[in-house]
N, C-alpha and C positions, 0 to 999 in steps of 0.2 A: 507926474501922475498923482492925484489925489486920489485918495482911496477912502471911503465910509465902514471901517469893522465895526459889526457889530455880535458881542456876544450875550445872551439870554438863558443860557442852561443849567447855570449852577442859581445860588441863591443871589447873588450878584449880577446885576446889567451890567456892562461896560461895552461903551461905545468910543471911537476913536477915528480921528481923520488922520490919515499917516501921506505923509507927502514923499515919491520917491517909492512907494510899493511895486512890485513887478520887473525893480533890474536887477537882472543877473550879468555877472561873469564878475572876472575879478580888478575891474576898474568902476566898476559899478558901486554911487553911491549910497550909501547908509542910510536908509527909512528913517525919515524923522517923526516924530510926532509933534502934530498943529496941537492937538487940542482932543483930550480927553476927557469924561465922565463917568464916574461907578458909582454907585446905590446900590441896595436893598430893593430890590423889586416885587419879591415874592406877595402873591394876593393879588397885586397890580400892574402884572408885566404889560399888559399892552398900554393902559393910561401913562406908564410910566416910559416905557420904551418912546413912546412917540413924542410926549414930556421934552425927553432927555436929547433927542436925535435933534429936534425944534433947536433948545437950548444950546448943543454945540453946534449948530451950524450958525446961529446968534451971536455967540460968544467968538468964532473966526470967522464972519463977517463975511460967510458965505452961503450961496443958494446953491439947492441941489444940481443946478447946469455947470454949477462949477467942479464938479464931481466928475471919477473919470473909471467909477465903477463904486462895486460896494461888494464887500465880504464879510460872510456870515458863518458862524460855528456852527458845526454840524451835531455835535456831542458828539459821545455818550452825555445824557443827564433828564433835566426834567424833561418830560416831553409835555409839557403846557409850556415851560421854555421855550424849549428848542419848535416849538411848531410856531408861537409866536415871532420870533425871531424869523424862522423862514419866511413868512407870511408877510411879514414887514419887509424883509428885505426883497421878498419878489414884487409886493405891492409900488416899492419905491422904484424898484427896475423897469416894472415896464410901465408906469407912470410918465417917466425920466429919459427912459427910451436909455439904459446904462446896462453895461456888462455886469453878470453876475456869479462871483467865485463862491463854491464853499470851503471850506477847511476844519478838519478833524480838530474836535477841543481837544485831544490832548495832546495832538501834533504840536499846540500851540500853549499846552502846560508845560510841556517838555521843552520848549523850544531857547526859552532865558536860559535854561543851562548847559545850552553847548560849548560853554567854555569851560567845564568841569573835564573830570575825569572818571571813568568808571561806567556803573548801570543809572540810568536815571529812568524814576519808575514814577511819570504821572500818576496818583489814586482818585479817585473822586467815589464818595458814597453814591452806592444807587439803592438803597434803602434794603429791606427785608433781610439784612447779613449779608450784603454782595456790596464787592468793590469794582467800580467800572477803572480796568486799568490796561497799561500797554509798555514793555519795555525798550530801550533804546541804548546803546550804546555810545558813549563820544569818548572821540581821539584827545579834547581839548579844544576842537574848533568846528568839528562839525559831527550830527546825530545821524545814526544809525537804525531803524527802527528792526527791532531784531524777534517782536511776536505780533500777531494779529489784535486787535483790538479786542479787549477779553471785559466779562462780567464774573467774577470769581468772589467765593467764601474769603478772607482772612486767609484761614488756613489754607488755602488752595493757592492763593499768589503767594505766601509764605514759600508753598514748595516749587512754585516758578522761579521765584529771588534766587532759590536754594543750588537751583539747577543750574541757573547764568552764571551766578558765582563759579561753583565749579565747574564751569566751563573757563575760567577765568575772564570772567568780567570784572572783578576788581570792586570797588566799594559802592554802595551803594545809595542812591540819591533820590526821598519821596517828595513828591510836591502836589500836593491838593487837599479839597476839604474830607478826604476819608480819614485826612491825621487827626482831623477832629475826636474823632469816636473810637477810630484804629491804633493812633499811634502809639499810644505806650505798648501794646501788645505787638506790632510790629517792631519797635525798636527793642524792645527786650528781649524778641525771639533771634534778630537778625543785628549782632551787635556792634558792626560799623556803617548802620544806618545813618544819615545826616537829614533829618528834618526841615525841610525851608518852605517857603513862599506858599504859607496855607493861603488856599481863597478866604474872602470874607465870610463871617459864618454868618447864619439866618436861617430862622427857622422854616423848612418847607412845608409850603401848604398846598401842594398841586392841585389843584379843585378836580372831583371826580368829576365825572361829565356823565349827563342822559338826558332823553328825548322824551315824548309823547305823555305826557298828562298820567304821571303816573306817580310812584314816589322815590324814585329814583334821585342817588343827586348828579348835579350838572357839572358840565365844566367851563373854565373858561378858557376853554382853547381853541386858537385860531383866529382870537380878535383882533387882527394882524390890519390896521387898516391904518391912514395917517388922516387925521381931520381938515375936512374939507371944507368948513363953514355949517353954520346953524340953523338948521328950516325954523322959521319963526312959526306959533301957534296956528297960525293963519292957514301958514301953505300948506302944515300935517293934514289941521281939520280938511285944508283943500283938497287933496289926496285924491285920486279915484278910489270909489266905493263896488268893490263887489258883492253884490246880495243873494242869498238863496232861502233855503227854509231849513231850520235844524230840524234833525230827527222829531222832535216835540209839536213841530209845527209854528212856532214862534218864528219869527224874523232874525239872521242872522247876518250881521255886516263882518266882513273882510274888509279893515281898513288900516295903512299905516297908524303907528305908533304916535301917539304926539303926548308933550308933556304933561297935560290932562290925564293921562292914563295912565301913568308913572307909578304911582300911589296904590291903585287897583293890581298894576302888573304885579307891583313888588311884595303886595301882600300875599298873591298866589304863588310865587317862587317861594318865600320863606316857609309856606303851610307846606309845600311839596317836598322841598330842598334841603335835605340837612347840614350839606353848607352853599347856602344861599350869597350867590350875588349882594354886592351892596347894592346901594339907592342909584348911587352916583355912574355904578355901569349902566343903567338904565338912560341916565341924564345924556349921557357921553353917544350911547346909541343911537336917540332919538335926534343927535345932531350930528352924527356922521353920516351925513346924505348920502355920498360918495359911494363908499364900499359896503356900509351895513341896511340892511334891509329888516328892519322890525315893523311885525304890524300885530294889529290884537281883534280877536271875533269878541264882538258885542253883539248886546240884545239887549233890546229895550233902554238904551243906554248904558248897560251894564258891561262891563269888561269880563267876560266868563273864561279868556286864553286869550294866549300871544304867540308870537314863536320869532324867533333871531335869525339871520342869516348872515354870509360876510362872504359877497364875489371882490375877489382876489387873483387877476389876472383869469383864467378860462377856468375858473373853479367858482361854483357856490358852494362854500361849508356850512351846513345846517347846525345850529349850536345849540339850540332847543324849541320843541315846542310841547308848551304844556297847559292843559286844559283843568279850569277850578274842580276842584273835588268833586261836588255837587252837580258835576254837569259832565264829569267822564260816560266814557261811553255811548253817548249818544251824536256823533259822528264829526263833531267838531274839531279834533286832532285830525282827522282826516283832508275837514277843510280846508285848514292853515298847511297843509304838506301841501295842497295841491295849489294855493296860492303860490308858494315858497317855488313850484314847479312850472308853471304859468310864467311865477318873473323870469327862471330862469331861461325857459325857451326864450322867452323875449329878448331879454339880453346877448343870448346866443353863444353863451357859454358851451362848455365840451364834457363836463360830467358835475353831477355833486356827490358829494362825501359826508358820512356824521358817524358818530359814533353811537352805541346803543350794549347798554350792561346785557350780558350773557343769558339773565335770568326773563328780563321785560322779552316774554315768550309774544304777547300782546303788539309791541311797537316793531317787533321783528317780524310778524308775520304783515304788518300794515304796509309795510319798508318793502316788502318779499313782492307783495301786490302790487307797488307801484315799479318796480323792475330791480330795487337794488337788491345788492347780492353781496357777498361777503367776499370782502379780499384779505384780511388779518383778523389775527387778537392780538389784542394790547393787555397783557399778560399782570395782574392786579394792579391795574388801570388804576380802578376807585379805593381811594383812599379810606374809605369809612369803616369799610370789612373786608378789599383786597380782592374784589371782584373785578374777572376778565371782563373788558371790554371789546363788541365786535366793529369792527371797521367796516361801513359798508360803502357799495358805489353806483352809484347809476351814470351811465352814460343821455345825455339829452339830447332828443331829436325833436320835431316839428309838434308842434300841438294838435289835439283830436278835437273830434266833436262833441258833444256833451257836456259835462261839467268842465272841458277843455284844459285837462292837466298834461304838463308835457309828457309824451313818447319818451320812456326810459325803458330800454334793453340791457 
């Protein structure tokens, strides 16, 4: 049995075909690894993810039919990571028509040391003074996992260590990137700590994320798609064209994205964005046919907003839409939602999803009108100043009459 892992959560990708994944008992042979890949992917998880997946299946001289599932880390970690990562991995499943497993990251931090002896205590930073961690016990040959999957202060897993110990757990063993920033304070505190197998380190940039022509910044999460080939200028311009009138009265075109407009989009994301998209996400967009759906409202041939989308097995994730400065307000974010909702009836997808900062009182109440609703927060989501981000969701039904956007309940 061949197997595709794939991990995206920490500052590092790693991807792996492991041959032999899935036997158990005790004649059951040892997982080998075909052929591995890690990077730095931070800024570029999904250009890079799909990059690197291409590359080792190139490099052991196989296609995805030759695959006999794919598994994916669940975290704790980034979640512009860890949503990429899913998103890929579900994209290539049911593409592939392949089983799909997940697996807890630090079931699988832990897991090279069950040949030790004592507590072995995955760490990984989750930023703001918390360490995303979990304890485990081994005999020497097999782990025990002995607390829940925990987010704690320093000093708060300090006093979990403190506890296992005397409970006699025995020495104890940390492995991941919170030794980066923690560990001389861990190991000074708890002093037969043994430090090993840090991740790679890199600096995080999770891109905050938001929605609707405002000044919000955005994210890049969820651009979970694998490249499908490249619409040439031709077929973009080809596109069907939806027209109505903006609020102003001028003429306004709903039309796919094509590289002509590249230049226009990308200067409205940087004027909006504080940390804006590069150029080359734009490039990569406008030729994933397949799973991304970008298109931009013009007028008068002018590019005045765009907005992103990415269906992903019965999901469209909304990833932005944002209208030029000069031209908020007057009903054009509206449009492009109801485009973004049009395709997705068509398509016949089962619900969309986006994200939208706590404060855009404006794009929440827009979101509220066309049906969606609020299932989380993503608790300081946005990296810029640690603002909650709300999760919302519409389920999709049949299209209506009039401006014809789809039925969300």
């Amino acid at each position: 049995m061949k197997v595709l892992a794939i991990e995206t959560t920490g500052a590092t990708g790693g991807f792996a075909i492991v041959e032999g994944a899935g036997a158990a008992g005790p004649g059951a042979p040892r997982p080998e690894t075909v052929a591995a890949i890690d990077r730095d992917i931070m800024g570029r998880h999904v250009e890079a993810s799909v990059c690197m997946i291409a590359e080792l299946l190139d490099g052991a001289s196989l296609a995805l039919a030759d695959l006999d599932g794919v598994a994916v880390s669940l975290g704790p970690g980034s979640f512009t990571g860890l949503r990429v990562g899913l998103g890929v991995a579900k994209g290539l499943c049911v593409g592939a028509g392949l089983p799909l497993v997940g697996v807890p990251t630090l079931d699988c931090l832990a897991r090279p040391l069950r040949g030790s002896t004592g507590l072995v205590v995955p760490a990984r930073d989750a930023r703001r003074g918390e360490i995303y961690c979990c304890m485990y016990r081994s005999d020497g040959g097999a782990l025990e996992r002995l607390s829940p999957y925990m987010s704690l202060a320093p000093e708060a897993l300090l006093g979990e260590i403190g506890s296992a110990v005397e409970a006699g757990g025995g020495p104890v063993t940390l492995v991941g990137d919170a030794l980066d920033r923690y560990g001389e304070v861990l190991g000074a505190l708890v002093g037969d700590v043994q430090q090993v197998g840090r991740e790679s380190r890199g600096r995080r940039r999770d891109r905050p994320g938001d929605v609707v022509g405002g000044r919000d910044a955005r994210s890049g999460h969820g651009r979970a798609h694998i490249r499908a080939g490249v619409r040439s200028r031709t077929q973009a311009r080809g596109a069907e064209v939806k027209e109505d009138r903006a609020a102003a009265g001028k003429r306004l075109a709903i039309r796919r994205m094509c590289e002509d407009d590249i230049d226009a989009v990308w200067s409205i994301e940087r004027d909006l964005f504080p940390t804006p998209w590069p150029r080359r996400s734009f490039v990569f967009e406008v030729g994933n046919s397949r799973t991304s759906y970008a298109v931009v409202a013009s007028e008068g041939g002018a590019v005045i907003g765009y907005a992103v989308g990415w269906f992903v097995g019965d999901e469209l994730h909304i990833g932005n839409v944002a209208v030029r400065r000069d031209r908020q307000g007057s009903g054009i974010g509206r449009r492009l939602l109801e485009d973004l909702m049009r395709e997705a009836s068509a398509r016949k997808v089962s619900y969309i999803t986006l994200e939208v900062r706590a404060s855009n009182v404006g794009a929440i109440g827009l979101y509220r009108r066309y049906g969606f609703k609020e299932i989380a927060i993503r608790k300081g989501y946005y990296t810029d100043n640690g603002e909650d981000a709300l999760v919302m969701l519409a389920e999709v039904g049949g299209g209506e009459g009039g401006h014809g956007p789809a039925t969300a309940v």
